[in-house]
C-alpha positions in Angstrom: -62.0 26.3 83.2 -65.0 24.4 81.5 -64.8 21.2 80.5 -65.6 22.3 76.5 -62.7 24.8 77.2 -60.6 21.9 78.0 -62.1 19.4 75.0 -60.7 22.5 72.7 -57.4 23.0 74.1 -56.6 19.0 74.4 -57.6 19.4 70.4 -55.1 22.4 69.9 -52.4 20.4 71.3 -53.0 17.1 69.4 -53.5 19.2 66.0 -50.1 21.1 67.0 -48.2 17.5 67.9 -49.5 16.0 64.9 -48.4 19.0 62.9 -45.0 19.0 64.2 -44.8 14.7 63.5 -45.6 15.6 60.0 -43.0 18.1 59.8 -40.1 16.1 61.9 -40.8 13.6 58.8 -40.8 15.4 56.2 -37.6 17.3 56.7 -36.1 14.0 57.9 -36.9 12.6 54.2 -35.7 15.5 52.6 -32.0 15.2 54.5 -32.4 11.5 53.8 -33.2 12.3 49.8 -30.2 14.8 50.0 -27.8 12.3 51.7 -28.6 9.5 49.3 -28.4 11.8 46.2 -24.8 12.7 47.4 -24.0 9.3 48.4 -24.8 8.6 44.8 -23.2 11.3 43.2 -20.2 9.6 45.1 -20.3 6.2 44.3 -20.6 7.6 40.5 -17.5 9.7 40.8 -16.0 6.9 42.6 -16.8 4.4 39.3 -16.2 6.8 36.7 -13.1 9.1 37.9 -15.5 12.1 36.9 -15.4 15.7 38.9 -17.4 16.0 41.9 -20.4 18.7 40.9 -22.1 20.4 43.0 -25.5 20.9 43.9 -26.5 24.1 42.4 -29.6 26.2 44.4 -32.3 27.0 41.9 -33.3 31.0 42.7 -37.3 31.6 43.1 -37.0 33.5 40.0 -35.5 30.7 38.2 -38.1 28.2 39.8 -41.6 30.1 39.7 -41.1 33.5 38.5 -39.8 32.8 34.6 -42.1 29.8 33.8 -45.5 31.5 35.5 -44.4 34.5 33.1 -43.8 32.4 30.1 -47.5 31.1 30.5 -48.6 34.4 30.7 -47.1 34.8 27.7 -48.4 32.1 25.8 -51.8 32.6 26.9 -51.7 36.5 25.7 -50.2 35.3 22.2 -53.2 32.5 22.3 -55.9 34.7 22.8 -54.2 37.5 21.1 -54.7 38.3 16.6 -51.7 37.1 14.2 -49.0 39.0 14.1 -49.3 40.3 17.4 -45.9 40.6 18.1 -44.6 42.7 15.5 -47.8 45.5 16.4 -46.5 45.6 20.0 -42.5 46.1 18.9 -43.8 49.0 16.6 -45.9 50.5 19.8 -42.7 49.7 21.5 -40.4 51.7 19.3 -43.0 54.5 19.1 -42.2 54.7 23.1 -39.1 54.7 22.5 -38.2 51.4 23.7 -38.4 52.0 27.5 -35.9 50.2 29.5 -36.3 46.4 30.5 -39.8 46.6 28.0 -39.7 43.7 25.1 -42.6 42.4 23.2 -42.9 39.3 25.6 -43.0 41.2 29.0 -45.9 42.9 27.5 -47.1 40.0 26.8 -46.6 38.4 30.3 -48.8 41.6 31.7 -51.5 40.9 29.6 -52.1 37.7 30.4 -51.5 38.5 34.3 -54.0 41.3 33.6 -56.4 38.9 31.9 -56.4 36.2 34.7 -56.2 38.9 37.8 -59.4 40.7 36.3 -61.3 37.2 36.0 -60.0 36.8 39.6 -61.8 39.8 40.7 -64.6 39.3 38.9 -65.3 35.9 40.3 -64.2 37.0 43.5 -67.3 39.8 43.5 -70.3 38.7 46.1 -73.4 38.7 43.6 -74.8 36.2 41.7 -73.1 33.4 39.4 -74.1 35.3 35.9 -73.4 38.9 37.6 -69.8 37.2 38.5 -69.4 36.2 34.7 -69.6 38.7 33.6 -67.8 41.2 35.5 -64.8 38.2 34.9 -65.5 38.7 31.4 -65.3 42.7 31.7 -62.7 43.0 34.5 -60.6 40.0 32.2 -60.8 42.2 29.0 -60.0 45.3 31.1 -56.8 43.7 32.0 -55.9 42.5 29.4 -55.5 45.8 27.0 -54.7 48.0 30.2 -51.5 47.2 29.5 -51.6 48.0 25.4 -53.0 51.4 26.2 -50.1 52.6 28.8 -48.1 51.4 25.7 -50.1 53.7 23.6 -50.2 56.5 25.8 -46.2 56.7 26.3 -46.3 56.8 22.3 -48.0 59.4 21.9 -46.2 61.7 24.4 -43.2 60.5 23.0 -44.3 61.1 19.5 -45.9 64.6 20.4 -42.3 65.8 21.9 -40.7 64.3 18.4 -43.1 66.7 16.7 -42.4 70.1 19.0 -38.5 69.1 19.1 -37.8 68.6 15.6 -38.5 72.7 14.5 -35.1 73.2 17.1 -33.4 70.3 16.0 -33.5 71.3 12.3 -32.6 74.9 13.0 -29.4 73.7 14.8 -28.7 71.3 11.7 -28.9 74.1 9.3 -26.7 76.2 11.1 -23.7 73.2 11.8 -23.6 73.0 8.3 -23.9 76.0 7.3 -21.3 77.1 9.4 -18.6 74.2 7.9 -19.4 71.3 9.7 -19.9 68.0 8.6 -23.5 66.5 8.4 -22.3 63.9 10.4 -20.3 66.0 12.8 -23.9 68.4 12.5 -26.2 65.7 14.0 -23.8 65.0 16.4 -24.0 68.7 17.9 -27.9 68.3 17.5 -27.9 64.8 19.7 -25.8 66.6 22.5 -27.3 70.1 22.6 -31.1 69.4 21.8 -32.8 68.5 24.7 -36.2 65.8 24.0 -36.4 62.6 22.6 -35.4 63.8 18.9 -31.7 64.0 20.0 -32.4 60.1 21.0 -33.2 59.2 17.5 -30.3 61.3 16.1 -28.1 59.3 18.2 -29.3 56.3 17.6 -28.9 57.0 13.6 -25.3 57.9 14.5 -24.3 54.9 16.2 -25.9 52.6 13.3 -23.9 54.5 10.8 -21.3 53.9 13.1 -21.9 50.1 13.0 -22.0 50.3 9.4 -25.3 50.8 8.0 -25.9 53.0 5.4 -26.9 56.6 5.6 -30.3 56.2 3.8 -31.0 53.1 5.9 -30.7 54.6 9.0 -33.2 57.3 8.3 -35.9 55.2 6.7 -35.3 53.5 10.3 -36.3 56.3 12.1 -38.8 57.0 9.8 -40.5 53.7 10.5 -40.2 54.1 14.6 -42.3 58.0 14.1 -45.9 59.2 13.3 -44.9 62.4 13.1 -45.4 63.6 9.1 -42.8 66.2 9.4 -39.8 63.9 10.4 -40.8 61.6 7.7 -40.8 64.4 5.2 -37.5 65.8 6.4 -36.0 61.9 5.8 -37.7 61.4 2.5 -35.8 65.0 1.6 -32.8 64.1 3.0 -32.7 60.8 1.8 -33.5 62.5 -2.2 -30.6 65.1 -1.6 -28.4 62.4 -0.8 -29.6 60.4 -3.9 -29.5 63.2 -6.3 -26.4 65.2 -4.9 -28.5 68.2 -4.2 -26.7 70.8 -1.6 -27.8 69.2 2.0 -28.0 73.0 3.0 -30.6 74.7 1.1 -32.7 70.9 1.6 -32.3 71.8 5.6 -32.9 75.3 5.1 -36.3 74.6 3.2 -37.1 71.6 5.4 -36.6 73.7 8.6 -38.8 76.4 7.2 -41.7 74.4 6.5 -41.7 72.8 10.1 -41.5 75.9 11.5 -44.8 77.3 9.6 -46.5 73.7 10.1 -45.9 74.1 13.7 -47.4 77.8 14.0 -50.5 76.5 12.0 -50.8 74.2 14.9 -50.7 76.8 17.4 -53.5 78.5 15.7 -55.9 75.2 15.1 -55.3 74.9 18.6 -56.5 78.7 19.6 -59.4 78.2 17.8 -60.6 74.9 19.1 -60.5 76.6 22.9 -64.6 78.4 22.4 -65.7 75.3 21.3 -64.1 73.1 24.5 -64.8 75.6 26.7 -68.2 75.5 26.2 -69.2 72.2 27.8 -67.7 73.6 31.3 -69.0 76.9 31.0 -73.0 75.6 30.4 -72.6 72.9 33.1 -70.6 74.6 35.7 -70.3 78.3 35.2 -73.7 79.2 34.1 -75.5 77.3 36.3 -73.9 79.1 39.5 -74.1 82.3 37.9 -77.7 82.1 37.6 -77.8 81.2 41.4 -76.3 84.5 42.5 -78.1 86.7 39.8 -81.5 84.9 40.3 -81.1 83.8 43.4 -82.3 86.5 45.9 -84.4 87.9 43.8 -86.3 84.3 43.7 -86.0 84.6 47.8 -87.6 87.6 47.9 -90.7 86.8 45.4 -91.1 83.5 47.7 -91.4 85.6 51.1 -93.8 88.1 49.6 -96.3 85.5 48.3 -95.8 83.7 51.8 -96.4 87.1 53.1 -99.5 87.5 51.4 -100.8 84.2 51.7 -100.8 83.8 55.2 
């Protein structure tokens, strides 16, 4: 062995010794903090006849998870418009309110989103003003990512509402039609129609069942939709119910109208498919096509000239 081998292991071992000193003292201070703190908490029970507590182990959740979100938080609402909160509850009950989702866990992503795309950016081997501003880029890409999954769950959600409710109404009609309550009615519809339109029937159920009122509850779920025929089919029902008009023939006309709304749809949707077909047919399809038409005929014309020419 070399004697610079033996200069950098003699190193190793007094950097490890010195390690494991610092360590030895440290976790001898800690039991020494802990044994005075209980010595104390002693001596205080001792003086003033009070209960013994004990010391209660903070969780890592409790200690580093929960405040580093609530920073995150703050610094989204900082940076974010007035009245943020409110926007991101409505996107929220657009969604549907997914499970364990609240205004300030979107909050807490943004931010995290914000400060992990400035990471990036600044973490990206160019030079200082290229770093900047991919931070700057990266740090705004982060920080709506999250606002546009948001988005994009509301509009699924809102696009089922609209292809659901045609069923839904149908079934309503019939319940009461057939005898039934329109209470008992919309509780058929919430068990037997599948999609998130039995959801918000269920959920108007269980506030009537709480004890808001019947007009209420629809304007409610008129206000968590986009979708123009459910807010029609609330503003009718909520008329019928003001006026005393027969709940039937409102349904019956209502369900109707959906129905033809949803066919005219259909057909917008037919004729839009020429005009987005065209992009892939000219810059896929064509293009290949005219390789196997054109093609060996442009083979051939090159070997005759080649023929001719030499």
């Amino acid at each position: 062995m070399t004697n610079q081998a033996l200069l950098l292991l003699g190193l190793g071992c007094v950097c490890g010794a010195i390690t494991l000193a610092l360590a030895t003292i440290a976790v001898g201070s800690d039991d020494r903090q802990r044994v005075r703190r209980s010595l104390a908490a002693i001596e205080a029970t001792r003086l003033t006849s009070a209960p013994v507590l004990e010391e209660k182990e903070v969780s890592f959740t409790d200690r580093v998870l929960l405040p580093l979100s609530g920073r995150l938080a703050g610094l989204a609402r900082a940076l974010s418009p007035k009245g943020i909160a409110p926007r991101i509850q409505q996107r929220l009950d657009f969604a549907g309110n997914p499970r364990a989702w609240n205004v300030d866990r979107v909050l807490t992503f943004k931010g995290f989103g914000l400060v992990a795309g400035i990471v990036v950016g600044m973490m990206w081997h160019s030079s200082i003003v290229f770093k900047l501003l991919l931070a700057i880029a990266f740090g705004a890409v982060g920080f709506y990512l999250i606002d546009l999954f948001v988005y994009n769950l509301g509009l699924k959600r809102q696009e089922d509402l609209r292809r659901g409710l045609p069923d839904a109404m149908d079934l309503l009609t019939i319940c009461v039609e057939a005898g039934l309550g329109f209470d008992a009615a919309m509780s058929q519809v919430a068990q037997r129609v599948p999609g998130p339109i039995a959801g918000e029937f269920q959920r108007v159920l269980q506030e009537m069942q709480i004890g808001k009122p019947r007009s209420d509850a629809f304007r409610a779920m008129a206000d968590r939709t986009t979708v123009s025929e459910l807010k029609a089919f609330v503003s009718s029902l909520t008329q019928a119910d003001a006026f005393g008009i027969p709940v039937a023939n409102v349904l019956r006309e209502q369900s109707k109208e959906a129905r033809i709304k949803r066919r005219q749809r259909a057909e917008e949707k037919a004729q839009k498919v020429p005009v987005k077909i065209m992009v892939p047919l000219v810059l896929f399809i064509f293009p290949v096509l005219f390789i196997v038409v054109i093609g060996p005929a442009v083979v051939q014309i090159m070997h005759n000239f080649a023929g001719t020419l030499f």
